[in-house]
C-alpha positions, 0 to 999 in steps of 0.5 A: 511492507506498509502501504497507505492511500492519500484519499485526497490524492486520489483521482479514482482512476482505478489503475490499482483495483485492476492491478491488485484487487485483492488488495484495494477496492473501489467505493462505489459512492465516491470513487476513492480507493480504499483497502482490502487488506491491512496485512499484506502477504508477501505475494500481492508485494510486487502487485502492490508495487506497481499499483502505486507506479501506475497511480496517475494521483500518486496517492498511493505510498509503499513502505519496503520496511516496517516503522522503526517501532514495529521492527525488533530492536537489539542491543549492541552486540557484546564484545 
């Protein structure tokens, strides 16, 4: 999972901080989001889901797959 914080769509609610503090923190200065972790474990998955359902800027994307560069390619199977 991939996840990214549009700094220009953040409205500093906070929704997300209370939902998944482990993941994302407040900047005390400006009040945008940032996050905690670059690597997400598989448990903070569902809390980071309904972070970005919850955002009222929507500035918050989840990516359920790695990019295409990240995932492990294979050949055509041989036949």
């Amino acid at each position: 999972m991939q996840v990214s914080i549009d700094q220009d769509r953040c409205c500093s609610s906070g929704q997300c901080v209370v939902t998944a503090p482990e993941v994302f923190e407040q900047d005390d200065h400006d009040g945008l989001v940032r996050l905690r972790l670059t690597v997400l474990p598989p448990a903070r998955f569902a809390d980071v889901r309904l972070a970005s359902e919850l955002c009222p800027g929507g500035a918050i994307t989840v990516a359920e797959e790695a990019p295409e560069r990240d995932r492990e390619r294979t050949g055509p199977a041989a036949g």
